[in-house]
C-alpha positions in Angstrom: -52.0 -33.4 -1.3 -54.3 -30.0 -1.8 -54.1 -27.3 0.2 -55.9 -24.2 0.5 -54.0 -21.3 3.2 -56.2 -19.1 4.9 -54.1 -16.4 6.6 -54.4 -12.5 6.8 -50.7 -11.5 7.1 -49.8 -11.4 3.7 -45.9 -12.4 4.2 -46.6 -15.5 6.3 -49.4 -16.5 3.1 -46.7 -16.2 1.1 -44.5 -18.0 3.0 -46.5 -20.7 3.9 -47.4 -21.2 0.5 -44.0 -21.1 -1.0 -43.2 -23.7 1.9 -45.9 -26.0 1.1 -45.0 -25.8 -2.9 -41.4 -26.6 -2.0 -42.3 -29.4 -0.1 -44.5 -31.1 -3.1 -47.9 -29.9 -1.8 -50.1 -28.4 -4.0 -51.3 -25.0 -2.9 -55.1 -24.1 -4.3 -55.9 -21.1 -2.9 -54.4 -18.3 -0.2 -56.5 -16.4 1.3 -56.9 -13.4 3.6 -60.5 -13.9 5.1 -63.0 -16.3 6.4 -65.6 -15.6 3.7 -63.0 -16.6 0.9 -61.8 -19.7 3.0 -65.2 -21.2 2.7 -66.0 -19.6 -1.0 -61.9 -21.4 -1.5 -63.4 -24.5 0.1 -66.6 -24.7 -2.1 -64.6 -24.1 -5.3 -61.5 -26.5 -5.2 -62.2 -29.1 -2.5 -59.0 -29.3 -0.8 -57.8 -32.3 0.9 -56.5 -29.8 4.1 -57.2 -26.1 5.3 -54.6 -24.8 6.8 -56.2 -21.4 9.0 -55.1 -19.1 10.9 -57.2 -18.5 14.3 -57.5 -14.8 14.2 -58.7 -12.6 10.9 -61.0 -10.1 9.8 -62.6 -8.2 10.6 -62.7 -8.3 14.4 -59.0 -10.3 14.9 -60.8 -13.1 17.6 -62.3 -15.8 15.8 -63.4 -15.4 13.0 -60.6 -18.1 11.2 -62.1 -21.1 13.7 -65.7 -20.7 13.5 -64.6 -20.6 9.1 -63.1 -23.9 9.9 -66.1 -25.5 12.3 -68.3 -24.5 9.2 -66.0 -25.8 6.7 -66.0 -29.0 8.3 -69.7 -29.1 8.4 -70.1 -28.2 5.0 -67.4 -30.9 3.8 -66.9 -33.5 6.5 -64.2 -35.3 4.5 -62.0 -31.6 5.2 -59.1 -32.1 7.2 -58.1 -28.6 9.4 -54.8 -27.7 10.5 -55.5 -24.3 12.7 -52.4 -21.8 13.5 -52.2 -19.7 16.3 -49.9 -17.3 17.5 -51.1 -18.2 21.2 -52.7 -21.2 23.0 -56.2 -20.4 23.0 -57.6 -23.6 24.8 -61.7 -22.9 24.1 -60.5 -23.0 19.8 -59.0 -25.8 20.2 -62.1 -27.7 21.9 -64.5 -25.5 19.4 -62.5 -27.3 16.4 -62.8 -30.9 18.4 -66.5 -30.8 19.0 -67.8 -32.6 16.0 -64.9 -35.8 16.1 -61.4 -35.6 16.8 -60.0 -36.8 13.3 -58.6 -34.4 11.0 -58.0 -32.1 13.2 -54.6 -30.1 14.1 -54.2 -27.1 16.2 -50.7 -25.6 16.4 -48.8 -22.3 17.6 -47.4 -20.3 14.3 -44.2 -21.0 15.8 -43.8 -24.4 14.3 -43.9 -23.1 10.9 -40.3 -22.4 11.3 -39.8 -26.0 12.1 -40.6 -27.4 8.8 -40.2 -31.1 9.2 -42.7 -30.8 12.2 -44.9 -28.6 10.7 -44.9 -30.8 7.4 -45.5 -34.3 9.7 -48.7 -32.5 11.7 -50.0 -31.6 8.3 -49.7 -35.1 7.1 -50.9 -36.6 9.9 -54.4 -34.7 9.8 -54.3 -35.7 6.5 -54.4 -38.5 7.2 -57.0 -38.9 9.7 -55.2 -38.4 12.1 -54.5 -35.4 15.0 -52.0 -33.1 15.7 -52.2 -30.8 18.6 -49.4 -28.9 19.8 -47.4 -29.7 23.1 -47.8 -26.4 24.5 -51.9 -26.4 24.0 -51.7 -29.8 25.8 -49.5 -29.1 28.6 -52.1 -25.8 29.6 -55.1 -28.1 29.2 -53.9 -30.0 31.6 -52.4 -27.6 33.8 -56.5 -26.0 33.9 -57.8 -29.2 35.5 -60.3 -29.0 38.2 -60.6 -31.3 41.1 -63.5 -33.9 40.4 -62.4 -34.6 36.6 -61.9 -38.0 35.8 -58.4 -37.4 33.8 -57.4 -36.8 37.4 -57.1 -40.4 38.0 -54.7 -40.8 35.4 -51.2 -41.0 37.1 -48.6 -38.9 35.4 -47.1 -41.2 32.8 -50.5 -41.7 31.6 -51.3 -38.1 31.1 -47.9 -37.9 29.2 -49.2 -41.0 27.0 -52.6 -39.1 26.5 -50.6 -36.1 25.9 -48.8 -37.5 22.9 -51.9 -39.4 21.8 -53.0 -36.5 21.2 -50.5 -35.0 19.4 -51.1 -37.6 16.5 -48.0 -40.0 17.8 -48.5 -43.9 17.5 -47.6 -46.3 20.0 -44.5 -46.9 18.4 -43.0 -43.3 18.5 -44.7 -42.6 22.1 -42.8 -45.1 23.7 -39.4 -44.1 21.6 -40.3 -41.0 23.5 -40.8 -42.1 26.8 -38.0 -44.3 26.4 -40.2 -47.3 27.4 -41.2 -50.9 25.5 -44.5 -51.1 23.2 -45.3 -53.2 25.9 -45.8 -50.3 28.4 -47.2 -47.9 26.4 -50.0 -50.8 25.4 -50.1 -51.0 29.0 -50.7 -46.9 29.7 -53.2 -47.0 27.3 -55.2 -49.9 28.7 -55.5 -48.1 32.0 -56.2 -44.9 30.5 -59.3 -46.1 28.6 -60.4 -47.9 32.2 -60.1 -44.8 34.4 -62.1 -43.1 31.4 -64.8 -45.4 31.7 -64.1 -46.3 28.2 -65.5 -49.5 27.4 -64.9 -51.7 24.4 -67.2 -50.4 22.0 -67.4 -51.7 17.7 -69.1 -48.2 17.4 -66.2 -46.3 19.3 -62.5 -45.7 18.6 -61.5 -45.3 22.0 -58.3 -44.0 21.5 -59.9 -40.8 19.7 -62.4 -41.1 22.3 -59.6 -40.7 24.8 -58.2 -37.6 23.0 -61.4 -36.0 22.6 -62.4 -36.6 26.0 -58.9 -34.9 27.3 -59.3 -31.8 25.0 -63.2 -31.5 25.6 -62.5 -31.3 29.5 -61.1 -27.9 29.7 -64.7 -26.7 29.4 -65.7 -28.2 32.6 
C-alpha cells in the first residue's frame, strides 16, 4: 500500500512514518502543510492520505478542507484524517461526497498500532473507519425530531460499529449476539431510515452516512 503523511509536528511525521515503513507500507511523501499534501498527491498518487486535521498556517482546518480537495481531485484517494480532539462538523465535511474511503480518528490510536494499522486498511479498502469516541458524541448531539431517534439502543450500537468499518461478523462478536441478530438490527435500521431497497444504493453506507451527516441538523 502507498501512503503519503501529511502532519505538521515533525516528531509524530516521523513517527508515523517510521511506523508505517515497519509495518510493510510504503511511505511516499511526509509532509508539513496542506499545499504539499495536494502537490504530494498530484506527484505520487497514493493509494491513502493519512492527515492530520489542524496545520498551517491558521491551526483550524486547513488539513480537512486539503483532504475534501484531494478527494475531489482523485476520487479513487482513500483519507484517513487524525485529530487530536473530536471535531464532529470535520468528520461530516470529509463524509459529504460518499462515505467510502474515509477514516476519521483521534491521534490517540496511533499508539495502538494494530488498531491504527486495521482502520488504515480498511479505508483502503473501501471501507470506513471512524473512531468510537467521534461516534458516541454524534449521537450524544441528537435533537428531538431525527429519525435515528427511532432506532432503539442496540441498533444505534450496530450503526455505531457500522460505522467504524466492522462487518457483521465482528459486530456481533462484539455485541456478543448471533449473525442472525445483527442481520436482524440492520434490517430494522434501514426501515426506520426509510431506506428502501435500491440497485443504485448501498444502504448500509447510506445508513453510515446518514448517521454522521445528522449532526448538522
Amino acid at each position: 500500500m502507498r501512503i503519503v503523511i501529511a502532519e505538521d509536528d515533525a516528531l509524530l511525521r516521523e513517527g508515523l512514518s517510521l511506523l508505517l515503513t515497519g509495518e510493510g507500507f510504503e511511505v511516499l511523501a511526509a509532509v508539513d502543510g496542506p499545499d504539499a499534501l495536494l502537490a504530494a498527491v498530484r506527484e505520487h498518487r497514493p493509494d491513502v492520505a493519512v492527515v492530520d486535521v489542524r496545520m498551517p498556517p491558521t491551526h483550524t482546518d486547513e488539513g480537512i478542507r486539503a483532504a475534501v480537495a484531494a478527494r475531489r481531485a482523485h476520487p479513487e484517494l482513500a483519507v484517513l484524517v487524525l485529530s487530536a480532539y473530536v471535531e464532529q462538523s470535520f468528520a461530516t465535511d470529509l463524509l459529504a461526497d460518499g462515505a467510502s474511503r474515509v477514516g476519521y480518528l483521534l491521534k490517540e490510536r496511533v499508539g495502538r498500532v494494530e488498531t491504527f494499522v486495521s482502520a488504515l486498511r480498511r479505508v483502503a479498502a473501501g471501507g470506513t473507519a471512524i473512531d468510537p469516541e467521534v461516534i458516541a458524541q454524534l449521537f450524544a448531539a441528537r435533537r428531538a425530531g431525527d429519525p435515528l431517534e427511532r432506532l432503539s439502543a442496540r441498533e444505534r450500537e450496530v450503526l455505531g460499529a457500522m460505522a467504524e468499518g466492522l462487518g457483521n461478523g465482528a459486530i456481533a462478536e462484539r455485541l456478543f449476539v448471533t449473525d442472525n441478530a445483527v442481520h436482524k438490527h440492520i434490517r430494522n435500521i434501514f426501515a426506520k431510515l426509510d431506506l428502501t431497497p435500491d440497485d443504485r444504493t448501498d444502504r448500509r453506507v447510506a445508513a453510515v452516512l446518514r448517521y454522521l451527516e445528522g449532526s448538522r441538523r
